[in-house]
N, C-alpha and C positions, 0 to 999 in steps of 0.2 A: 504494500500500500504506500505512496505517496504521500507524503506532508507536503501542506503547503510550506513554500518561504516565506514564511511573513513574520515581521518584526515590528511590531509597531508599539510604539510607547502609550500609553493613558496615563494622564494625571486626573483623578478623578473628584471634586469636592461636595459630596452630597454629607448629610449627617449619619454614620460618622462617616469620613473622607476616605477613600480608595484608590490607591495609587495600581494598573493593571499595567503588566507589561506581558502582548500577548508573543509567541514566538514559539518556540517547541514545545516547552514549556512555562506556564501560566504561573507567574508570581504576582503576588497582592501585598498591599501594603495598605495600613489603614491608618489615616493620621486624624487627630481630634485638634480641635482648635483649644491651645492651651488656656489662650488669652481669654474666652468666651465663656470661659467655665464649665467647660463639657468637664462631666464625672467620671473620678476611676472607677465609677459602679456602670458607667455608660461603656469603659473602656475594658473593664471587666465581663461584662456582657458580649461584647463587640468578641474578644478572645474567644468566651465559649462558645457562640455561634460557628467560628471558624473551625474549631475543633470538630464540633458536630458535622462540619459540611467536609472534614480532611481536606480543608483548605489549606496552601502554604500561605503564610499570612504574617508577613511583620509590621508590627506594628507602631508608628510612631507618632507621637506627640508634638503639635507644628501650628504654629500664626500661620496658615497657609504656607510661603514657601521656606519660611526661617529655618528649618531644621533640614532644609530639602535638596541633597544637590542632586543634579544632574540637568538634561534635557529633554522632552518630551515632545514625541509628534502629535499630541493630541491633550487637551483638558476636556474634562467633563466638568461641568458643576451646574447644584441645584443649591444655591446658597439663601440665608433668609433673604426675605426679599417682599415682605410684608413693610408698609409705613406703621411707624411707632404707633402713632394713631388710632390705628384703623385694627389694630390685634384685638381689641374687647367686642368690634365688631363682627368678628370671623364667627365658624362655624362654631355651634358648642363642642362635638368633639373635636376639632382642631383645638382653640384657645384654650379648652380644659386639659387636655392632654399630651399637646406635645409642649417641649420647652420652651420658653422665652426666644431663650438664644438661639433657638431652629427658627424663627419664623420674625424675629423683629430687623430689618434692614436697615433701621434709622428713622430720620426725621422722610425721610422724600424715599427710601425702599433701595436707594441703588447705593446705599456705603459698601459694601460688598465687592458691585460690580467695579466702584470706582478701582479699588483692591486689586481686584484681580486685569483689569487690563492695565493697569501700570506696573504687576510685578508677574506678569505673567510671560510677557516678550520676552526677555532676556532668559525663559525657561524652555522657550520652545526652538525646536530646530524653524530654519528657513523654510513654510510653506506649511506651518504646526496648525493646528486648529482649537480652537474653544468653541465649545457648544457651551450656552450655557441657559439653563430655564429661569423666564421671565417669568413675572405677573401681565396680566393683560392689558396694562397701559402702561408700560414700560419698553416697549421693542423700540423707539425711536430712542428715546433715551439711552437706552445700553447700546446699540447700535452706534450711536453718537461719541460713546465713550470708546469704544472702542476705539473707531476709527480715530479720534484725535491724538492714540495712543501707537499707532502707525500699524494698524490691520483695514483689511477690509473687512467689510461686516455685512451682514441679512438677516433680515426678520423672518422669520418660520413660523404658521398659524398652524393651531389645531385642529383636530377635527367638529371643532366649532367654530373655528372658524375666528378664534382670540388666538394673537400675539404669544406666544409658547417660547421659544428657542430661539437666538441670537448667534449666529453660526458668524466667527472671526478669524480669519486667516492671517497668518504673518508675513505681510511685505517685505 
């Protein structure tokens, strides 16, 4: 049988954060934002998951890229991205149960975004990508951040037809 050659890097930031690099073999890495208060009970959790699934799985502790070297041909991320605001008005199971720090973005929802397209260039190779999920009036905005940040960038709709994903290439 045939493997394919493929080697592609993933930087991944959803809560908790996953770093994939896929190639012959499948390594993971899962980083938590130290700064944001994610818990060693969240990080503890995050381990035993991994064991159940006999994942290879390391795991590290990261302001996003502070603990992080290398380059990557790809980020994912689904970062909080709610306005401070507007969290008491979300869902009840959302606002009741997931954490603060998953879901509050700041005053305007994009402190996050600003984040990641100013320290994310300098992580990806030439031609890397970020995908990264929006809220639904957010795509011109991140979009915009991006690009000032020296990517080209697209807005991606859901199957509703709202603002979803912000696809950014590096110039």
């Amino acid at each position: 049988m045939h493997e394919p050659d493929v080697n592609v890097t993933l930087l991944v930031f959803p809560f908790p954060d996953m770093l994939l690099n896929y190639g012959k073999h499948i390594r993971i890495f899962a980083l938590v934002f130290a700064r944001y208060g994610v818990s060693e009970d969240a990080l503890a959790l995050a381990r035993e998951n991994a064991a159940a699934l006999k994942a290879d799985v390391n795991f590290i502790k990261s302001d996003l890229f502070e603990n992080i070297d290398g380059k990557f041909s790809m980020i994912i991320t689904n970062p909080p991205y709610t306005k401070s605001e507007d969290i008491e008005r979300l869902q009840t199971e959302v606002k009741d149960y997931e954490p603060k720090i998953a879901l509050d973005g700041g005053e305007d929802g994009l402190d996050f975004y600003r984040k990641i397209a100013t320290q994310s260039k300098p992580r990806l190779f030439d031609g890397g990508v970020v995908l990264a999920e929006i809220g639904v009036e957010q795509g011109e905005a991140v979009k915009n951040l991006f690009e000032e940040n020296g990517f080209t960038a697209k807005v991606f709709k859901d199957i509703s037809g709202n603002d979803r994903v912000v696809a950014a290439v590096k110039i």
